[in-house]
C-alpha positions, -999 to +999 in steps of 0.1 A: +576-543-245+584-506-243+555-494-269+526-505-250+541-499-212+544-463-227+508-466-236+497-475-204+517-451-184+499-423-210+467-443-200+459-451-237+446-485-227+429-486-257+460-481-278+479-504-256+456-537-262+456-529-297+494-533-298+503-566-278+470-582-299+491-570-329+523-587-315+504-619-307+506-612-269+468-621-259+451-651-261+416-656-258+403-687-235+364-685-229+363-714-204+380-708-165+392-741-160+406-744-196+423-708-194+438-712-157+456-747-170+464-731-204+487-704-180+498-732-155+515-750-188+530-717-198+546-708-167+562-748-163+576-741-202+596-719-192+596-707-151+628-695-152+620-656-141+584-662-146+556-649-126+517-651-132+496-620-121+460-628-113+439-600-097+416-621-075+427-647-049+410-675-058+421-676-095+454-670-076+449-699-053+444-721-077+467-713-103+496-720-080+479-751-073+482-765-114+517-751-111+528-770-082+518-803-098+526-797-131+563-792-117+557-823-095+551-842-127+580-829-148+604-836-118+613-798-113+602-799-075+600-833-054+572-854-052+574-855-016+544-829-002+543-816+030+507-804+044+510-773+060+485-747+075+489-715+064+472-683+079+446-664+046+438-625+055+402-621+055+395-598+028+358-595+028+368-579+064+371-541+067+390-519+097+355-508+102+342-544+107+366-554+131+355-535+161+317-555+163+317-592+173+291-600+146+317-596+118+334-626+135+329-666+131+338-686+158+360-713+155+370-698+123+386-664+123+418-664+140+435-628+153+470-614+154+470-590+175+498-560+161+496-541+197+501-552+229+476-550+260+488-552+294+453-552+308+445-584+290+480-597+294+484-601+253+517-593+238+523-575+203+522-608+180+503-629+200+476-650+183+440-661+196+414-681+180+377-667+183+356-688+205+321-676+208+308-637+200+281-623+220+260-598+200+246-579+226+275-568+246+295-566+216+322-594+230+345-620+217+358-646+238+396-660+221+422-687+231+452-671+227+486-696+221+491-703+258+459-718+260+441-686+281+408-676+269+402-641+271+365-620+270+371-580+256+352-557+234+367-557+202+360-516+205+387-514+231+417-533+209+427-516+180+454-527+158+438-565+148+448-587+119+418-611+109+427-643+093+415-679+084+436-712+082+437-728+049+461-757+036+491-758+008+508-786+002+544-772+000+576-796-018+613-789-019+620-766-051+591-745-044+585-708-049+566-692-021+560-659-010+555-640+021+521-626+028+533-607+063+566-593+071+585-617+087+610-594+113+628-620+128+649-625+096+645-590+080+620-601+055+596-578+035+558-588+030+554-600-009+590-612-011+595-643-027+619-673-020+624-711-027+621-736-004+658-759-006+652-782+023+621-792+050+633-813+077+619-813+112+584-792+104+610-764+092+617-751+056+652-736+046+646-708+022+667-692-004+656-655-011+669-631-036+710-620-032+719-662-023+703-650+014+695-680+031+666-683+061+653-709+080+614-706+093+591-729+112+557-724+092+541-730+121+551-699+140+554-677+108+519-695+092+522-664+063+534-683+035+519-697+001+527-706-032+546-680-045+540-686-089+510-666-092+507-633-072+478-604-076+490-574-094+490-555-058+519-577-045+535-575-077+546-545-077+582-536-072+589-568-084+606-573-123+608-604-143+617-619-177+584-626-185+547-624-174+516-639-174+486-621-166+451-637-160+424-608-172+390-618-167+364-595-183+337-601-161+359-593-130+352-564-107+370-534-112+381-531-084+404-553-094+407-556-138+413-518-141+437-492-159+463-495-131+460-535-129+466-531-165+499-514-163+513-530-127+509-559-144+525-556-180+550-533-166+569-560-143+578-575-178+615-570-189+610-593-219+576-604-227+541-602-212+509-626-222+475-617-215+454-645-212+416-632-212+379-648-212+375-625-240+395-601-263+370-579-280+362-570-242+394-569-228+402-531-238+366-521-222+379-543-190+409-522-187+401-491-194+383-489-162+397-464-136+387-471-102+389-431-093+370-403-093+390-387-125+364-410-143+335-390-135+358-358-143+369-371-180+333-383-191+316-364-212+306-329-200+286-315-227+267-330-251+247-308-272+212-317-287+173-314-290+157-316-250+125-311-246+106-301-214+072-323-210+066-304-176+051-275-199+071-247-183+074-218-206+111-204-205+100-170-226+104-138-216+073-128-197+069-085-199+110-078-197+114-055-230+077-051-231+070-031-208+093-004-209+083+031-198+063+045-230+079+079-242+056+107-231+062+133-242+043+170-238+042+201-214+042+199-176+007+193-170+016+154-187+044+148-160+022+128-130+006+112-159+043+100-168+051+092-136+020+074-126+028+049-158+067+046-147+050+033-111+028+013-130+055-002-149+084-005-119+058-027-103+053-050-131+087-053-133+089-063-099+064-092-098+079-100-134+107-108-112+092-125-079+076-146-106+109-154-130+127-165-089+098-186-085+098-206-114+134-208-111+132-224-073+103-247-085+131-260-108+154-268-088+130-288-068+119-308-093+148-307-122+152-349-117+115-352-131+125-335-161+122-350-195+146-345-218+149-363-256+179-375-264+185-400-291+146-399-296+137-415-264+126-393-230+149-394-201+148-379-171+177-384-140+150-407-122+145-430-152+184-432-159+193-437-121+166-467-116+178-482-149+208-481-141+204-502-098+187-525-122+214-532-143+241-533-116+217-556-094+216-579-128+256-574-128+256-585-094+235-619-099+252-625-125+286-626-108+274-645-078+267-673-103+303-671-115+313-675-078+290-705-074+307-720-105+348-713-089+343-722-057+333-752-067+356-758-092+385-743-077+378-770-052+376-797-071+408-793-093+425-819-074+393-846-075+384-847-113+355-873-103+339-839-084+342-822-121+317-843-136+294-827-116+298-793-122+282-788-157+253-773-148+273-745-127+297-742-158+264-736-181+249-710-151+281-696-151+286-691-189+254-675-194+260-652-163+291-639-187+271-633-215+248-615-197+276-591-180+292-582-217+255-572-227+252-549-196+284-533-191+277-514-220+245-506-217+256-487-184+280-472-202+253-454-221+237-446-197+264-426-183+262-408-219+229-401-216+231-390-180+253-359-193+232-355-222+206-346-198+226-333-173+235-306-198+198-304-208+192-292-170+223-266-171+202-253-206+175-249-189+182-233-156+204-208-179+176-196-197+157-195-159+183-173-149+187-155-175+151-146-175+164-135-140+183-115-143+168-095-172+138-092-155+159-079-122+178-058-140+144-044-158+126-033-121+157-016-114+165+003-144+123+012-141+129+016-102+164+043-108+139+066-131+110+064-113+134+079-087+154+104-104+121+119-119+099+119-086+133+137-067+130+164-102+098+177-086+090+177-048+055+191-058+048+154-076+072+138-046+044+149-020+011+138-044+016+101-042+006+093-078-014+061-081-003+037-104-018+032-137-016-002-158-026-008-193-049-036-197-022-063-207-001-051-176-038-060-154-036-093-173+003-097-164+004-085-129-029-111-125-011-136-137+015-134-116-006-132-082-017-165-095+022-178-099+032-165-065+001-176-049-003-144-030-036-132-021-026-096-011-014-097-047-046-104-057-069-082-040-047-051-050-053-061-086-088-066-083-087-027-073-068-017-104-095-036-123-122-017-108-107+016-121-098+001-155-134-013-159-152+013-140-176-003-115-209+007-142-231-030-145-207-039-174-176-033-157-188-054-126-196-080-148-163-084-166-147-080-134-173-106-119-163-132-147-128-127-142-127-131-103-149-167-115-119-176-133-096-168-106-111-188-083-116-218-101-083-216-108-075-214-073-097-243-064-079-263-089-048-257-076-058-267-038-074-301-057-039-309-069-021-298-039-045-324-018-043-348-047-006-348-043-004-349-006-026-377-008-003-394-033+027-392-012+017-403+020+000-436-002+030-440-021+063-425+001+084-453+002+083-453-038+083-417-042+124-407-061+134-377-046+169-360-054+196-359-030+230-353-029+253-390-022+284-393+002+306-382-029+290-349-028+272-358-062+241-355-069+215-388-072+180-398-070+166-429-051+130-442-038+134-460-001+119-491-022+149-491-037+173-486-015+155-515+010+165-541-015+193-561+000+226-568-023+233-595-035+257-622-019+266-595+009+260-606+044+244-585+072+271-571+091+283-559+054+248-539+049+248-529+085+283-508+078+275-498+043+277-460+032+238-472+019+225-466+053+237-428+054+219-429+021+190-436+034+193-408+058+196-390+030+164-399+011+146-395+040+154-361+050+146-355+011+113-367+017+107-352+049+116-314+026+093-326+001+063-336+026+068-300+045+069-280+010+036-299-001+019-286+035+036-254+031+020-250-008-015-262+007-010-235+033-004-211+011-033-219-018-057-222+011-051-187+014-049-176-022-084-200-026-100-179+001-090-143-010-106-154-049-138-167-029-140-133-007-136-114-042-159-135-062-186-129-041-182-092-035-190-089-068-218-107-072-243-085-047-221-053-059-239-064-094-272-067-084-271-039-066-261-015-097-287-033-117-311-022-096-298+010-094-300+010-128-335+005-128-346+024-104-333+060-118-327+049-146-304+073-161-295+089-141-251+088-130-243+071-101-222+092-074-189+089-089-181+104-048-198+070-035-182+047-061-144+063-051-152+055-020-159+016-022-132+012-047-105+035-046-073+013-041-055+026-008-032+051-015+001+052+000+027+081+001+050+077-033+084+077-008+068+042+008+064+027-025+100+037-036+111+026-005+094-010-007+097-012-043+136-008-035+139-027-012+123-054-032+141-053-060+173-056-042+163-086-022+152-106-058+189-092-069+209-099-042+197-136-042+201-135-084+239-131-074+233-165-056+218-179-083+252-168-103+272-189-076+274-231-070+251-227-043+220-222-065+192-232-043+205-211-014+180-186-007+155-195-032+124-199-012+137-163+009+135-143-020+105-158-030+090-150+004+105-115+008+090-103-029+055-119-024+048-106+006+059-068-001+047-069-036+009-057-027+025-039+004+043-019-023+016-011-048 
């Protein structure tokens, strides 16, 4: 037994299940009923310093029960049963649950009460059965042991055991063990003992060292068979040998890594794993019910993604426009510096533009597609796939519970057996279906990394377009500087700008990226010195402003179109969000409406899914303020193109009949600098802005570097648009 306990304690699971198949320690026993009575003969072949480990209760339950008669039969224990009520924690009850009188069931649930209360005259130990709950004042109304009844809000008594009475029949020579500390005779909870003698409603119990004890079950009712325990009240506890019941389809809560070695680990000798099946058994129990899991998955995984949202991560005007080299006498030094400016502010909306993208990103990084294997994924797709799966899981496993209960409860009737085939079919099917799905979760954890690490790809390359383009506008923005402070002459002439025509086309592409209409309008004055405002020029600057605005239009049609779209379809929109374990997940309300299976209300009423809910909505309540924000802003940047548009239009006409009238001769070039002549601000302001700027899109690039990489996003954003024109 040492190899694979060393296994387990290294948490090779794996490993572990390869080596007691190899030493003929599992067996493989599809059917319940079959595999329960298979470990009930094992144990009466040899009980001596035997115990049975079954993770759930029930199996528990009634594994105990085949014991008990089995020994009856053989003449190991008497014949002679004695019916005795026994108190069963409820363990579908949480702490939680316990302080609102709709998680109790009258007539049912009975309550120990661990702490005393003078102002309801209970002592510490005292016992009350629940009479009636009232809902609406949150009270229960018990019957304690004197016969008293007594009204309280559960709120105000802390400190409650909830239990229900079940039945054992319990026969001299029986093991039992103790579910609740019993004080009066020093005994630990879990401790077993046999019963030598009941006489007079009291049993006289033998426990470990030759102690004897003698206990009247029906003041100490926390007592039960004692053959088969669950691996949590095996531990401490080391015998000869061990049976262990591992049933595949079984929660993980409780058929996990540390089930796994609790259980094989109280084995001095030997240790059989009896299993529903053993090619799944090492997927079973390799679970870990811990967050390590999520740690040791797979971080990276490297291969082709593709982005189908069209974003293009290339470098947009960092290394290409780079001051030219101009060289020559003085007389080319403002024609230099007028360039640099040209250049610096470029760089700048290169950079408002590169945050931008990078925020819309972040916003919208779950709708990504990414190809992995072949097949698109994005985080939405894999999270619905994946509710589906565990809803499927879930049905599944109620139909397995349908099958037990019913057959647990028959095991002592076998004319109620006959009529359990169709459950028995239900719940074999339900098993197959669980093997086929547990995996294909499993993948889908895979394949959540895989695009997991797509997204990391991908805002890297954002970033880094980031920060070269910051790092570009300040380089351009520190030699601007230094060669405006070299001559105060230059300093005090306030040299426009000048842009090559690619830069026009650059800087106009950006005002349509950042939306910004002061953006805009200060290009449109570049272009009007580029062009020259001659018929010709007009016109190309005419057909330009035409696309602009259509452009603009466009954009206010798919704004509206998605406003539209959301407030239709907001209950089934999947918005990201991060969950109570501070990861993050995406959900649709649909979705999280859906009630789970087999849980009962107060259950859904006290589940974590309600603060995720919360959660979803305040996502969608971001979302629906960001989509009236956007239309805000494009109604704007729409009316700024319309206002351009159509000052060209009669500016046109006007020069063709100009044109006409004096035919050749020049218009005042006086009159033209007049209408067009971008304003003109002192050369200090735009260092200052441009600064000022730059630093702003640089500071918040070192919060991009950081965890927190939404923080200050849409501030940047806000701060470059809005000085950007300001600055030219």
């Amino acid at each position: 037994m040492r190899i694979p306990v060393e296994q387990l304690a290294k948490r090779d699971v794996i490993g572990a299940v390869k080596t007691l198949f190899e030493q003929g320690r599992i067996t493989e026993i599809v059917d319940d009923e079959d595999r329960l009575r298979a470990i009930a003969s094992d144990y009466v072949s040899n009980s001596k310093r035997t115990l049975v480990i079954s993770p759930a209760n029930q199996e528990r339950v009634a594994i105990n029960s085949m014991i008990h008669q089995q020994l009856q039969s053989q003449g190991v224990i008497s014949h002679a049963d004695h019916e005795t009520t026994i108190l069963v924690d409820r363990q579908d009850m949480t702490g939680a649950e316990r302080k609102f009188a709709l998680a109790y069931v009258p007539q049912e649930d009975v309550i120990r009460y661990n702490k005393g209360s003078k102002a309801f005259g209970i002592n510490k130990g005292d016992y009350g059965r629940v009479l009636n709950t009232n809902h609406s004042e949150n009270e229960l109304t018990v019957q304690l042991h004197d016969g008293r009844q007594v009204t309280y809000n559960p709120k105000r008594l802390s400190g409650v055991s909830v239990y229900k009475e079940a039945t054992r029949q319990f026969a001299v020579g029986d093991r039992i063990q103790f579910r609740a500390p019993f004080e009066q005779a020093k005994v630990k909870n879990t401790e077993l003992g046999t019963i030598i003698n009941i006489a007079q409603g009291e049993f006289t119990v033998v426990l470990s060292g030759d102690r004897v004890i003698t206990l009247n079950p029906e003041r100490f009712p926390h007592l039960d068979h004692g053959y088969a325990v669950t691996s949590y009240s095996s531990q401490g506890k080391t015998m000869d040998r061990v049976l262990v019941n591992a049933e595949t389809t079984e929660t993980d809560l409780l058929v996990n890594q540390r089930m796994a070695y609790v259980a094989v680990s109280r084995a001095r000798l030997d240790a059989r794993i009896y299993t529903d099946s053993a090619a799944d058994l090492g997927g079973a129990l390799v679970r870990r019910k811990d967050k390590t899991m999520a740690l040791e998955a797979l971080r990276q995984v490297r291969g082709g993604a593709s982005n189908n949202n069209g974003n293009d991560l290339t470098d947009h005007g960092t290394h290409k426009n780079k001051p030219a080299s101009i060289s020559g006498g003085e007389g080319d030094e403002a024609c230099s510096i007028a360039r640099l400016k040209g250049c610096a502010i470029l760089a700048a909306c290169n950079a408002a533009a590169a945050q931008k993208r990078l925020g819309e990103f972040e916003k919208t990084k779950h709708l990504y597609n990414f190809e992995i294997e072949g097949e698109q994924w994005s985080l939405v797709r894999i999270d619905r796939q994946q509710r589906t799966k565990e809803r499927q899981i879930d049905y599944s496993k109620r139909a397995i519970s349908a099958y037990r209960i019913r057959l647990y409860g028959a095991l002592n009737n076998p004319l109620k057996l006959r009529g359990l085939r169709d459950y028995k079919e239900n719940a074999a099917n339900a098993k197959t279906q669980i093997r086929e799905l547990r995996p294909q979760i499993e993948d889908l954890h895979s394949i959540r990394q895989a695009v997991t690490s797509c997204i990391q790809q991908q805002r890297g390359a954002l970033k880094t377009d980031l920060q070269n383009k910051t790092k570009t506008a300040q380089q351009l923005n520190n030699t601007l500087e230094l060669k405006l402070g070299f001559d105060g002459k230059i300093h005090n002439e306030a040299v426009t700008p000048e842009f090559s025509e690619k830069e026009l086309d650059r800087l106009e592409a950006n005002a349509r990226i950042l939306r910004d209409p002061r953006l805009l309008q200060t290009v449109y004055q570049f272009f009007e010195r580029h062009y020259g405002m001659t018929p010709q020029g007009i016109q190309t600057i005419k057909a330009r402003a035409g696309e602009t605005l259509e452009f603009a239009k466009a954009c206010l049609a798919d704004v509206n179109d998605g406003l539209r779209t959301f407030s239709e379809n907001r209950e089934f929109v999947p918005v990201l969000f991060k969950g109570t374990n501070g990861e993050e997940q995406t959900a649709t309300i649909s979705e999280l409406n859906k009630p789970a299976v087999g849980r009962n209300i107060f259950a859904r009423i006290l589940d974590n899914s309600a603060s995720t809910l919360e959660r979803v909505k305040n996502a969608l309540n971001q979302r629906s303020k960001d989509l009236l924000q956007e239309r805000t802003t494009i109604k704007s940047f729409v009316d700024a193109a319309s206002d351009i548009a159509n000052h060209y239009q009669p500016a046109l006409t006007a020069n063709v009949r100009a044109d006409i009238a004096v035919l050749n001769q020049p218009v005042d070039s006086h009159d033209v600098k007049d209408i067009t002549q971008p304003r003109q601000t002192n050369a200090d302001e735009h260092l200052k802005q441009m600064r000022q700027t730059i630093d702003k899109i640089s500071l918040q690039n070192g919060a991009v570097n950081g965890t927190g990489i939404q923080a200050g996003v849409a501030e940047a954003e806000s701060a470059a648009s809005e000085s950007l024109a300001a600055l030219i």
